[in-house]
N, C-alpha and C positions, 0 to 999 in steps of 0.2 A: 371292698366297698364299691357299692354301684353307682353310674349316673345317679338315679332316682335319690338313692341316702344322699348321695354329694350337694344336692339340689335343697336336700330339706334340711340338713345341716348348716346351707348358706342360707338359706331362708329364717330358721329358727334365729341364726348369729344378728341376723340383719334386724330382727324384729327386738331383741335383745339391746342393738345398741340404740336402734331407734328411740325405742322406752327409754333408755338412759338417758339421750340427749332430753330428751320431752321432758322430761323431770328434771335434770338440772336445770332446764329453764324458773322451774318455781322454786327450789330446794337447794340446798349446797351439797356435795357427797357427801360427807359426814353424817348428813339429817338422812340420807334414802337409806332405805333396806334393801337386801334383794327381794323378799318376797315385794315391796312394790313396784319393782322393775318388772319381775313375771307376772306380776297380775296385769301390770301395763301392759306387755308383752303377749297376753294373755297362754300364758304357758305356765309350768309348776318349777319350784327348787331343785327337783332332782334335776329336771331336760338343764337348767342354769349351770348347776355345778358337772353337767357333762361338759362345759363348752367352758366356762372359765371359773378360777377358785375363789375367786370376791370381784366386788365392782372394780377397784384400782385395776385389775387384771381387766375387765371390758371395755374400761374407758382407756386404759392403753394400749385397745386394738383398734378401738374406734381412735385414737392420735396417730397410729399407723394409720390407717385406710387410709387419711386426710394427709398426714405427707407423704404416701405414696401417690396421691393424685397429684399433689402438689409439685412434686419433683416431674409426674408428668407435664402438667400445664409451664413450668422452667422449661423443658425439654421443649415444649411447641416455641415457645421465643428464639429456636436456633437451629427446629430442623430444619434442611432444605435448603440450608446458609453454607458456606464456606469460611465465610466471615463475617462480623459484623460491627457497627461501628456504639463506641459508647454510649453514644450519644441515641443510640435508636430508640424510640418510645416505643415502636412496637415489640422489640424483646422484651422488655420489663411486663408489658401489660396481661399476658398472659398468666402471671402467680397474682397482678393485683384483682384481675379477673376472677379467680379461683378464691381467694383467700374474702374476697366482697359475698362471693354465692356462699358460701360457707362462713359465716361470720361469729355464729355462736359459738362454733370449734374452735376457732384460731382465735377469739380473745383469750379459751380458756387456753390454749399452745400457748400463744405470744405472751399476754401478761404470767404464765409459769404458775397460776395461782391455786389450781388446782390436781394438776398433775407435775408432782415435784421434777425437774431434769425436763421438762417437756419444749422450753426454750434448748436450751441445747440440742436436742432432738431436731427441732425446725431448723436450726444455723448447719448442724452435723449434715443434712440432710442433701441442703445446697452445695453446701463445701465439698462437697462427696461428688454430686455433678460436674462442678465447676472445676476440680482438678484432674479428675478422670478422662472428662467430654471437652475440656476447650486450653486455650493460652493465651499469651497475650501477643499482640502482631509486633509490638514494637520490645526492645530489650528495659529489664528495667534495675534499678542499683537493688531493689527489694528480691529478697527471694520469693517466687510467686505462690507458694505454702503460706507465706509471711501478709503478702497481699491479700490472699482468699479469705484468710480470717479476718483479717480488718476489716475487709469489705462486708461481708456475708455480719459479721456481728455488730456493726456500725449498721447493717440494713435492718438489724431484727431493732435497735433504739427506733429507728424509721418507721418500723412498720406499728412498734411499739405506739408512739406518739399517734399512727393512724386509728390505734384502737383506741387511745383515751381519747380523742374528736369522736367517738362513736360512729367511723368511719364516713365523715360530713364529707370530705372533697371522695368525687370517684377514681375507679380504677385508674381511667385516662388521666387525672389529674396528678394523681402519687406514679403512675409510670412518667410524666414528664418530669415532675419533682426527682424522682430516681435517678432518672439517665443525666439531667443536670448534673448529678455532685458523681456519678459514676464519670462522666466525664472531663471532669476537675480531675480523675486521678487516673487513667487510664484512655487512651485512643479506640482502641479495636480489639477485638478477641478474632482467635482462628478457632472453628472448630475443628475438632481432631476426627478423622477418622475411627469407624466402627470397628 
């Protein structure tokens, strides 16, 4: 396969999940078809079913793309850092930055209501970073496998409650709300080495 196919391949995918989202704004999945995603799309059933086998299969690429961004925009809160302290508003602000510009996506991620497991998917995601990429500075009685869950899914009720406000306070406000109760339960994180 060449540049050129690879190119129109991401282009076709992108116009695909585009149309998905534009319709679940009026629709629920249940109510779309694919042919009105490709007619959104402006493309036919067959190019659809080269690229995915039903909608559930597109909108759970379109749930990837967004927590892969998302895991990038965590990652900006702490490159370039050695360490850093709980309490920082600037690390948190980053995913609330992300998850605000993307807001249609992550109600349907966060509240789980239309892609079954797709909470799990958003906590999994972090928890994945946060054991891998960092520690904590100080020693603590919890095991930090034990810590990372609690926090990571104690954040997704967080971020949860930020979608039923129909996200009214901003990024900056839920990053200071964040680093608050994060630092009720922890001081500092070291990042780990690459």
């Amino acid at each position: 396969m060449n540049a050129t196919e690879d190119r129109r391949i991401l282009r076709t995918q992108k116009k695909l999940k585009t149309s998905l989202l534009q319709l679940l704004e009026e629709k629920s999945l249940d109510e779309l078809t694919i042919t009105e995603v490709t007619k959104q799309a402006k493309c036919n059933r067959v190019t659809f079913y080269s690229h995915y086998k039903d909608l559930n299969e597109l909108l759970a690429a379109i749930v990837d793309d967004h927590l892969n961004g998302l895991i990038s925009y965590f990652r900006k809160g702490f490159q370039d850092l050695e360490r850093f302290s709980s309490t920082d508003v600037q690390r948190h602000l980053p995913i609330f930055e992300y998850i605000y510009e993307h807001q249609f996506i992550f109600r349907l991620i966060i509240t789980g209501e239309v892609l079954p497991g797709s909470q799990n998917q958003f906590c999994e995601s972090l928890v994945q970073v946060a054991t891998t990429e960092l520690r904590l500075e100080e020693e603590s009685e919890l095991e930090i496998p034990t810590l990372n869950y609690f926090m990571t899914y104690g954040s997704l009720g967080f971020f949860l409650y930020w979608t039923k406000q129909d996200f009214k306070d901003s990024p900056e406000v839920m990053a200071e709300k964040l680093a608050a109760l994060h630092g009720k339960m922890y001081k500092g994180a070291v990042v780990l080495d690459k």
